[in-house]
N, C-alpha and C positions, 0 to 999 in steps of 0.2 A: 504494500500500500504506500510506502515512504515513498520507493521508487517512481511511485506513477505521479506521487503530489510534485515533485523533484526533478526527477530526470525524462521523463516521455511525455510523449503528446500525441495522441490520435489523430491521424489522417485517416480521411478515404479518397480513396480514386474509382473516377470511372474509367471504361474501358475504351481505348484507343479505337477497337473497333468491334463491333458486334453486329449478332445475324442469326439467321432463325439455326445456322449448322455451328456455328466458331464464335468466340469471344476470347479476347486479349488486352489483359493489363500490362503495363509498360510503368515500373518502377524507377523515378528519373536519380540517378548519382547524387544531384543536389541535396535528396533529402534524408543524408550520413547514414547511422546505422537505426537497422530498424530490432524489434524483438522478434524471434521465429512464431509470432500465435498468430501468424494472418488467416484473417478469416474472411471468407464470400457472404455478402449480405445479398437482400434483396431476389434473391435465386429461386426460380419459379414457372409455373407458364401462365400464359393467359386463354382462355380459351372459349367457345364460341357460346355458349350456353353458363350458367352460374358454375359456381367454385365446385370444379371435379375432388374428389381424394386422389392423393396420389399415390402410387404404388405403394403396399405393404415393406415394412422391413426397408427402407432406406429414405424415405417419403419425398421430399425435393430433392436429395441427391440422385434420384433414380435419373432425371435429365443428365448426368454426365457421361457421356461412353467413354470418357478418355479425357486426364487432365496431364499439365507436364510443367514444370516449373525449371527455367530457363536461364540461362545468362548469356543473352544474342544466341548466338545457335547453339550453344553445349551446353548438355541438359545434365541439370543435379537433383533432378528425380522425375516420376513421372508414375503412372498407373493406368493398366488399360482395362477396358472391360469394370468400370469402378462402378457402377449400378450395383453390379451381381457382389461384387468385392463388398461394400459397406452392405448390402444384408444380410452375407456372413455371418459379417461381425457385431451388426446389430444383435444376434445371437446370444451374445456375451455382456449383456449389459443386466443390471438388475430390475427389478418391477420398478420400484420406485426412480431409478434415473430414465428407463423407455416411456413409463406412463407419466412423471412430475415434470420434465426436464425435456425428454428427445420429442417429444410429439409436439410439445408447444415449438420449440425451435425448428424441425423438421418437417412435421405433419407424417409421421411414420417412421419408427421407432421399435421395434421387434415385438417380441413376446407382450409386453400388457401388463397385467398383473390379473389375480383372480377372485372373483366374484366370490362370497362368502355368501350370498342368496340363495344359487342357484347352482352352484361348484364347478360354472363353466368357465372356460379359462379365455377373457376377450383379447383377441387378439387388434392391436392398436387400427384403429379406421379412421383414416385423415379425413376430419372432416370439417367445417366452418367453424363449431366450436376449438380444434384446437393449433388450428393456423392465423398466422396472422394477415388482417386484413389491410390491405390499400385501397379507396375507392378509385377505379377512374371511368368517368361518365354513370351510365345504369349498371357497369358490371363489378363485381368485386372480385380484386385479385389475389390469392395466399401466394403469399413467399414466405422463404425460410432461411437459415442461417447458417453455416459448414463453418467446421475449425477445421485448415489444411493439414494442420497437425497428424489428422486421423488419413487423409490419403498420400503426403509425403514422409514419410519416416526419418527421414535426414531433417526435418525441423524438428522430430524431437528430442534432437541429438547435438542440434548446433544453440549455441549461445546468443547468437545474434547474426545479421545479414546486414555487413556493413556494403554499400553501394559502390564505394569508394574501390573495394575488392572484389566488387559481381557488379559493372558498373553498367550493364544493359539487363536487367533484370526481368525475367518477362514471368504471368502466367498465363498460359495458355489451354484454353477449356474447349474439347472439341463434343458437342449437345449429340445424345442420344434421338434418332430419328424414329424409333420404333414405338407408335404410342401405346402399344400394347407393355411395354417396361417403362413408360412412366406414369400413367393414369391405372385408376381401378375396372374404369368402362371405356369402350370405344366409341367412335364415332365426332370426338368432341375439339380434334382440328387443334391442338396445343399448340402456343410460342411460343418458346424464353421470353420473360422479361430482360429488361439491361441488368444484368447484376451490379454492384459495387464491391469494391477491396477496403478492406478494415487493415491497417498494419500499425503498428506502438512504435514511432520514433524516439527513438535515442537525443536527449538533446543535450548530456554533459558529454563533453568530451572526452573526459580524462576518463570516464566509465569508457567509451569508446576505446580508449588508446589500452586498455588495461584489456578489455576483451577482445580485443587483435593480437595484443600479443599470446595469449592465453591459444588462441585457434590457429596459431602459427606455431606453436610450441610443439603442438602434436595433432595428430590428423582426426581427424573427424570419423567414424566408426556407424555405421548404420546398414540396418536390414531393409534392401530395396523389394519391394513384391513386383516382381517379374513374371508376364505370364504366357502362356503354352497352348495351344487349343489341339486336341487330336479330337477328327473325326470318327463317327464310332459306325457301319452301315446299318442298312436293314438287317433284321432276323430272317432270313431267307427261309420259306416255306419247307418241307423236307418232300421233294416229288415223288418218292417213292412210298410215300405213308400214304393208310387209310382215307383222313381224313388231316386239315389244317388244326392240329390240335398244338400241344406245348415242342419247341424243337429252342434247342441249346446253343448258346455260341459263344465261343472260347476265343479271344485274341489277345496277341501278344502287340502294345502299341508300343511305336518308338516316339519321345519325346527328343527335339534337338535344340530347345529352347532353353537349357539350362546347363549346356555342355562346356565343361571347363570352366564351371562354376561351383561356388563354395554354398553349398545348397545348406539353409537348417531344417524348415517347416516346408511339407507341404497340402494343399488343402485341393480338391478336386470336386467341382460342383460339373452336375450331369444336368444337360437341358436340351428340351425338344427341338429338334431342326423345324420343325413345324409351326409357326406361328401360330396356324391356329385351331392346334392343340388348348393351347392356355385361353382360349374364349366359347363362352356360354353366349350362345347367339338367343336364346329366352332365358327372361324374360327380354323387355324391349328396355334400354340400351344394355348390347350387349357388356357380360362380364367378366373381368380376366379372375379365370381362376388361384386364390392366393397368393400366392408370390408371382407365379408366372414364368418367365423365363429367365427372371432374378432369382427363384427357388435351385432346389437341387433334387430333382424328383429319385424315388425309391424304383427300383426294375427290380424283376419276379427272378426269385433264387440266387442274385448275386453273388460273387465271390470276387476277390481284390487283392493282389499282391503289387509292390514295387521290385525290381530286378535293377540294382545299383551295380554299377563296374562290376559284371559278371555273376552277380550273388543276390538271390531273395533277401530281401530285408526282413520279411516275416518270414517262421515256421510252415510247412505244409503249405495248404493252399490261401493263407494268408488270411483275408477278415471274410468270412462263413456265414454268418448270420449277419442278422439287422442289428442287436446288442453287441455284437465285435465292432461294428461298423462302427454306432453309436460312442461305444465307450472308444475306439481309437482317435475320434475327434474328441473328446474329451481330451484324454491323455493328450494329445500333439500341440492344440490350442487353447485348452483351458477347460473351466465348468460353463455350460453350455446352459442355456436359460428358454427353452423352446416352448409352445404348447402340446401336451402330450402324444405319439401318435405322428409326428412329423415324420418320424423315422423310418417309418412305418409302411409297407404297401398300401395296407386299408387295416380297417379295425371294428369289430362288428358287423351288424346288415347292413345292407341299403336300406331295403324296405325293413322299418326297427318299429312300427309301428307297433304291434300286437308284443313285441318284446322290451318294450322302451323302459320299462322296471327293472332290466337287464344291462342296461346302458352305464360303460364305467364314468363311475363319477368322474370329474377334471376334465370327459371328453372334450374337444373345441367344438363350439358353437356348430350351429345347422339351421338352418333357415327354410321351414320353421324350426324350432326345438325340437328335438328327439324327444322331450319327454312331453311338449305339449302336442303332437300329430297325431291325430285323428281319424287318418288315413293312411293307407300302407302305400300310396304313391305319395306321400310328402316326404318327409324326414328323411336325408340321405347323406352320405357321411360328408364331412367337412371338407371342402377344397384343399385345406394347407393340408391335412393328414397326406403323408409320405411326401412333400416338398421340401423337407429340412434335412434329407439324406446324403451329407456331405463324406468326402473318404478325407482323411489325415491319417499321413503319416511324418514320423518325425527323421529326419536323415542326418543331417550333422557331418556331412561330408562332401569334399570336391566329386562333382560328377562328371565321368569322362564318357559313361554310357548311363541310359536310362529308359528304363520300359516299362508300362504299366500292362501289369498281365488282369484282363479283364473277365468276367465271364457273367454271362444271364443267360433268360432264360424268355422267349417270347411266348405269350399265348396269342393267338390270332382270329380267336372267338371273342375275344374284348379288346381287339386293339383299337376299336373308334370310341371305345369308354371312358380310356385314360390315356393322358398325355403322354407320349412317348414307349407306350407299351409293344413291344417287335419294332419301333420304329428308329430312324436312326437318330443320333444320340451328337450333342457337341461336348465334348470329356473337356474342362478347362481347368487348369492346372494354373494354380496359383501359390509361387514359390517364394520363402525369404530368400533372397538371396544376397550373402556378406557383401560391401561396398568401404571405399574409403575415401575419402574431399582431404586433399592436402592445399593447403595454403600456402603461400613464399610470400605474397606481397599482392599489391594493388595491380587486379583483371591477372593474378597468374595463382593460378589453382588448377589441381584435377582430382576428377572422380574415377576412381580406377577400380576395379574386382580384388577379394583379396583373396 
């Protein structure tokens, strides 16, 4: 608190240029050094009808596909695919920071917290109440607020970003086009608003001259998430069976997106090549089912191993069930904070009507409720149930080869039921991967692999 009465002072900036695909801030030298907590305000869409919600599990950030933080053209971090990346991790957050904290700032915020009524677990829904408004003309628009902190790693590493030493500063934010990963419903025609940049200047010097020498002293240390995409094909029908019943399929993928890198975590979310898969075309406007193609859907009988410079990392055939799976994201990346059932293929009936007394407690919501349906074509299981089925594994070592040994299982009598069931599949692989920022002096620095 000393410091902010004392030595910093809040700017914002707007963006140099922006557009319904790109926006770019441009940090001028002039204004010394700044604190590494830059944050995106104002970040949002507009869109043709009243305030949509927006995606589950990352809520306004779901608008970024890819952001990069710059100095003129060499980049000292960056993250692609950052939609799907921040719902991960939304994961990881507690009840009371997703429901007090990330919803109001975000408008979508992960898990929720749980209803003591009714013992359902509400999963957060961005909605007018918990976005912030701006009016302009008859429409109202929600924006929301990002700490860069959370999608470049090397800020939470550095001490400060003196200009004077990254003296063409950029960021650069390239907007998700798919409105099916940023909105909850389609049809509703999204823009970015212009964002703005929040950054905390430095305005004593001698702090300045003390924290130069300090970042010159020794290098800068940070886990960059790098990432990987193998496609995965169709479950190919078996032509010499009876009938299109369950048929297997075993692949060994090569990843070469992290070769000759010093690999620690990594996290692999599964999503449908099909867009539209993830929308419920009734009622009228259509709706993307739970996460969408920011989830990480669950597939029938899986099985997961990594194969490191020649050698399985796991035992036998590696994570076997859906609680191997479950508990190896646990262990790689943390205590994981989901609504029950994510994990999951399915759970329970569909039709749960006549059985709805049978319904475990904490299940996530159903529209209507499973326990108030009346009818045995209402009540049918939760969209997010089997969307939070991510693989980790943890590696902790240079990769010179890397394979992901895959395997499931297609049924082809319900492959128009569920998203990505026999269908083919996008495997994206999101790695830490070790980095270094050495300093000499004013515009000479590098970020190198260590």
């Amino acid at each position: 608190m000393a410091l902010y009465s004392t030595s910093v002072e809040t700017a914002i900036y707007d963006p140099v240029f922006s557009s319904t695909r790109r926006c770019e801030f441009r940090l001028p030298d002039r204004d010394g050094a700044l604190l590494p907590n830059l944050r995106l305000g104002n970040i949002g869409v507009s869109t043709a009808s009243d305030a949509v919600p927006y995606a589950l599990g990352c809520g306004v950030a779901s608008l970024i596909k890819r952001i990069q933080l710059m100095d003129g053209n060499e980049e000292l971090d960056s993250l692609r695919e950052a939609n799907a990346w921040l719902t991960f991790k939304s994961f990881f957050r507690t009840n009371a920071e997703a429901s007090s904290i990330k919803m109001v700032e975000q408008g979508g915020a992960g898990r929720g917290f749980t209803s003591s009524t009714n013992m359902e677990i509400t999963v957060p829904d961005p909605s007018k109440k918990y976005a912030v408004p701006t009016t302009v003309g008859p429409q109202e628009i929600f924006t929301g607020y990002i700490d860069l902190r959370v999608v470049f790693p090397i800020l939470n590493q550095m001490t400060h970003l003196n200009t004077k030493i990254f003296p063409n500063l950029r960021v650069v934010i390239e907007y998700e086009t798919s409105e099916q990963r940023i909105l909850t419903t389609t049809g509703n025609s999204p823009v970015p608003t212009t964002p703005i940049l929040m950054a905390d200047v430095i305005t004593d010097d001698a702090l300045i001259a003390s924290l130069d020498k300090q970042m010159m002293a020794a290098p800068v240390l940070f886990d960059a998430i790098e990432v990987d995409r193998i496609g995965l094909p169709v479950v190919k029908a078996d032509p010499f069976a009876a009938s299109d019943g369950e048929v297997a399929q075993n692949q060994t993928l090569q990843s070469k997106g992290f070769l000759g890198k010093y690999v620690k975590r990594i996290c692999v979310q599964k999503s449908s090549t099909e867009a539209s898969r993830y929308v419920d075309t009734t009622p009228t406007p259509s709706q993307v089912r739970g996460f969408g193609a920011n989830g990480s859907l669950a597939m029938h009988k899986e099985q997961a191993n990594l194969r490191i410079n020649g050698r399985n990392l796991l035992g036998g055939n590696g994570y076997t069930t859906a609680a191997q799976f479950a508990m190896g994201v646990a262990d790689t990346w943390g205590q994981v904070n989901t609504a029950p059932y994510m994990a999951l293929e399915s759970v329970g009936l569909d039709l749960a009507a006549e059985t709805a007394v049978n319904a475990p407690a904490g299940v996530p919501p159903t529209n209507p409720s499973i326990r108030d349906s009346t009818t045995a074509a209402n009540a049918k299981q939760s969209a997010i149930v089997g969307q939070g089925a991510y693989i980790g594994f943890r590696v902790d070592e240079r990769c010179d080869n890397l394979q992901l040994q895959y395997q499931r299982a297609g049924r082809f009598q319900t492959a128009g039921k569920a998203p990505g069931t026999g269908g083919a599949l996008n495997l994206t692989l999101y790695a830490e991967v070790s980095k270094r920022l050495d300093v000499r002096g004013p515009g000479d620095w590098a970020v190198s692999y260590i």
